[in-house]
N, C-alpha and C positions, 0 to 999 in steps of 0.2 A: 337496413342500416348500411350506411355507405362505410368505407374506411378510405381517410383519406393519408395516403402514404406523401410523406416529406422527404424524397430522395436527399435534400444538402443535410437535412435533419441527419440521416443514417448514416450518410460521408461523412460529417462533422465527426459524430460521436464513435463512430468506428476506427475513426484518425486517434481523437482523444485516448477511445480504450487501449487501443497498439502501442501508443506512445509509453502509457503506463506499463502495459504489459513487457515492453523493450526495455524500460527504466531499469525494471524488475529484477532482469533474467539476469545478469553479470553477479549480483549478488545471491540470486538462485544457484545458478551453476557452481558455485564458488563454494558453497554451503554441500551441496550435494555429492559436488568431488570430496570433499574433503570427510563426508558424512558426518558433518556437524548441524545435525538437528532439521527443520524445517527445510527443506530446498527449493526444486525445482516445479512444484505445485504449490505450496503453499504463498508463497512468497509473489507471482505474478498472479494470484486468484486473488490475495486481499488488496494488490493494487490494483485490478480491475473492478476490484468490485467498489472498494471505496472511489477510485473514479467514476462508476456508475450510480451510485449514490446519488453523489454529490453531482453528478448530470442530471439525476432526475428532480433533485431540489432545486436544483437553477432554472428548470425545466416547466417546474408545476407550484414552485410557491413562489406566493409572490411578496412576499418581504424579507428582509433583512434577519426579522425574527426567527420568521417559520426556516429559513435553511440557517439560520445558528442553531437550532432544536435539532435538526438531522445532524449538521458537524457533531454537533454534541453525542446523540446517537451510534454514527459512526465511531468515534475515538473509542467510545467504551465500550461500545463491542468489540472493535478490535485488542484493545485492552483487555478482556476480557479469552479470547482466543490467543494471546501472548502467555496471558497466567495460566494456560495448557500449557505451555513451554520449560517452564521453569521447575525445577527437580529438587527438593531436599532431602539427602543422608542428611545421617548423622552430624558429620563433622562440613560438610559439603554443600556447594548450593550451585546448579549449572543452568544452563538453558538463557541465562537473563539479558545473553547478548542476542540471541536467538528471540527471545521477545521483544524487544528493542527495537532490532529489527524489522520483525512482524509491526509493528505498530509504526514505523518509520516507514514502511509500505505503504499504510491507508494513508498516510501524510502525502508521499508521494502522490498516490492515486488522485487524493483532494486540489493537490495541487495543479496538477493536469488537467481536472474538470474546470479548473477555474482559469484553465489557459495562462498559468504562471510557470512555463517552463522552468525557468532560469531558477526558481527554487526547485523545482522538482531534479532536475540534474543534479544541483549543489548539494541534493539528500542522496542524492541517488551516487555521488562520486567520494560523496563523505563515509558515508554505509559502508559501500564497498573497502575505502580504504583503513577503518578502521577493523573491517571484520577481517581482511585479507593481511595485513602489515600491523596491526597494533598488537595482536595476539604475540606476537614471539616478545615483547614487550612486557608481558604478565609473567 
Protein backbone atom coordinates (compact mmCIF):
# COMPACT_ATOMS: atom_id res chain seq x y z
CA UNK A 1 0.00 0.00 0.00
CA UNK A 2 1.41 3.15 -1.03
CA UNK A 3 0.70 6.36 1.07
CA UNK A 4 0.31 9.23 -0.87
CA UNK A 5 1.19 12.37 1.30
CA UNK A 6 -0.49 16.04 0.04
CA UNK A 7 2.16 18.49 1.29
CA UNK A 8 -0.40 21.80 0.40
CA UNK A 9 -2.98 19.41 2.05
CA UNK A 10 -0.78 19.67 5.50
CA UNK A 11 0.16 23.38 4.93
CA UNK A 12 -3.43 24.19 4.38
CA UNK A 13 -4.69 22.50 7.51
CA UNK A 14 -1.86 23.24 9.76
CA UNK A 15 -2.40 27.09 8.70
CA UNK A 16 -6.20 26.41 9.58
CA UNK A 17 -5.39 24.63 12.95
CA UNK A 18 -2.84 27.68 14.20
CA UNK A 19 -5.16 30.18 13.21
CA UNK A 20 -7.80 28.51 15.67
CA UNK A 21 -5.36 27.72 18.05
CA UNK A 22 -4.16 31.89 18.14
CA UNK A 23 -7.96 32.91 18.04
CA UNK A 24 -8.11 30.96 21.16
CA UNK A 25 -5.28 31.87 23.37
CA UNK A 26 -6.12 35.79 24.42
CA UNK A 27 -9.31 34.41 25.86
CA UNK A 28 -7.18 31.27 27.39
CA UNK A 29 -4.67 33.32 29.05
CA UNK A 30 -7.19 35.72 30.24
CA UNK A 31 -9.16 32.89 31.92
CA UNK A 32 -6.14 31.37 33.51
CA UNK A 33 -4.63 34.59 34.87
CA UNK A 34 -7.43 35.39 36.50
CA UNK A 35 -8.28 31.55 37.52
CA UNK A 36 -11.61 31.76 36.21
CA UNK A 37 -12.39 28.25 35.27
CA UNK A 38 -11.39 26.58 31.94
CA UNK A 39 -8.05 28.37 30.48
CA UNK A 40 -5.05 27.88 28.89
CA UNK A 41 -5.80 23.95 27.62
CA UNK A 42 -9.05 23.80 27.45
CA UNK A 43 -9.99 26.51 25.49
CA UNK A 44 -7.26 26.29 22.24
CA UNK A 45 -7.99 22.29 22.28
CA UNK A 46 -11.87 22.68 21.51
CA UNK A 47 -10.94 25.25 19.04
CA UNK A 48 -8.61 22.96 17.31
CA UNK A 49 -10.35 20.42 17.47
CA UNK A 50 -13.64 21.63 16.26
CA UNK A 51 -11.49 23.20 13.46
CA UNK A 52 -10.36 19.76 12.80
CA UNK A 53 -13.67 18.34 12.68
CA UNK A 54 -15.00 20.42 10.57
CA UNK A 55 -11.64 19.90 8.11
CA UNK A 56 -12.26 16.45 8.01
CA UNK A 57 -16.10 16.91 6.90
CA UNK A 58 -15.08 19.23 4.25
CA UNK A 59 -12.55 16.85 3.52
CA UNK A 60 -14.43 13.33 3.16
CA UNK A 61 -18.13 14.18 2.81
CA UNK A 62 -19.44 14.98 0.19
CA UNK A 63 -22.59 16.85 0.61
CA UNK A 64 -24.11 19.54 2.10
CA UNK A 65 -26.04 17.03 4.43
CA UNK A 66 -23.38 14.72 5.60
CA UNK A 67 -21.18 17.82 7.07
CA UNK A 68 -24.52 19.46 8.63
CA UNK A 69 -24.66 15.95 10.72
CA UNK A 70 -20.97 16.60 11.89
CA UNK A 71 -21.69 20.56 12.62
CA UNK A 72 -24.51 19.13 14.41
CA UNK A 73 -22.28 16.48 16.09
CA UNK A 74 -19.67 18.84 16.98
CA UNK A 75 -22.02 21.78 18.78
CA UNK A 76 -23.35 19.10 21.06
CA UNK A 77 -20.51 17.75 22.03
CA UNK A 78 -19.06 20.69 22.84
CA UNK A 79 -22.29 21.57 24.48
CA UNK A 80 -21.89 18.92 26.20
CA UNK A 81 -18.11 19.52 27.64
CA UNK A 82 -19.43 23.20 28.49
CA UNK A 83 -22.22 21.47 30.97
CA UNK A 84 -18.91 20.16 32.85
CA UNK A 85 -18.42 23.82 33.42
CA UNK A 86 -21.32 24.93 35.04
CA UNK A 87 -21.55 24.69 39.08
CA UNK A 88 -24.82 24.75 41.17
CA UNK A 89 -25.10 25.63 45.21
CA UNK A 90 -27.60 26.10 46.83
CA UNK A 91 -28.41 29.68 46.18
CA UNK A 92 -25.72 29.94 43.22
CA UNK A 93 -24.91 28.90 39.79
CA UNK A 94 -21.30 29.80 38.17
CA UNK A 95 -19.29 28.45 35.36
CA UNK A 96 -22.06 29.46 32.55
CA UNK A 97 -19.78 32.12 31.01
CA UNK A 98 -17.01 29.67 31.10
CA UNK A 99 -19.23 27.43 29.06
CA UNK A 100 -20.22 29.94 26.68
CA UNK A 101 -17.22 30.29 26.15
CA UNK A 102 -16.11 26.76 25.60
CA UNK A 103 -18.82 26.39 23.15
CA UNK A 104 -17.95 29.82 21.32
CA UNK A 105 -14.55 28.05 20.88
CA UNK A 106 -15.83 25.03 18.54
CA UNK A 107 -17.77 27.99 16.70
CA UNK A 108 -14.65 29.59 16.27
CA UNK A 109 -12.68 26.51 15.42
CA UNK A 110 -15.76 25.80 12.73
CA UNK A 111 -15.25 28.90 11.52
CA UNK A 112 -11.78 28.74 10.54
CA UNK A 113 -12.20 25.31 8.75
CA UNK A 114 -14.40 26.95 6.74
CA UNK A 115 -11.99 29.70 5.94
CA UNK A 116 -14.52 32.46 7.32
CA UNK A 117 -12.05 34.37 9.20
CA UNK A 118 -13.72 37.52 9.63
CA UNK A 119 -16.48 35.58 11.85
CA UNK A 120 -14.10 33.89 13.61
CA UNK A 121 -12.13 37.04 14.83
CA UNK A 122 -15.53 38.81 15.45
CA UNK A 123 -16.12 35.74 18.15
CA UNK A 124 -12.96 35.68 18.96
CA UNK A 125 -12.78 39.83 19.99
CA UNK A 126 -16.35 39.59 21.23
CA UNK A 127 -15.40 36.62 23.79
CA UNK A 128 -12.71 38.27 24.88
CA UNK A 129 -14.38 41.48 25.55
CA UNK A 130 -17.11 40.33 27.23
CA UNK A 131 -15.21 37.85 29.48
CA UNK A 132 -12.51 40.52 30.12
CA UNK A 133 -14.58 44.11 30.58
CA UNK A 134 -18.37 42.99 31.07
CA UNK A 135 -17.60 41.21 34.37
CA UNK A 136 -17.18 44.36 36.56
CA UNK A 137 -20.46 45.15 34.98
CA UNK A 138 -22.39 42.18 37.05
Amino acid sequence: MEIDIQWHDIVDNLIHLGIAYLLALPMAYDRERNHDGAGLRTFPLVAVASCGYALIALSVLDSSEAQSKMLQGIITGIGFIGGGAILKNDKTISGTATAASIWNMGLIGIAVAYSRYEIAILLAIINFITLRYIKRFK
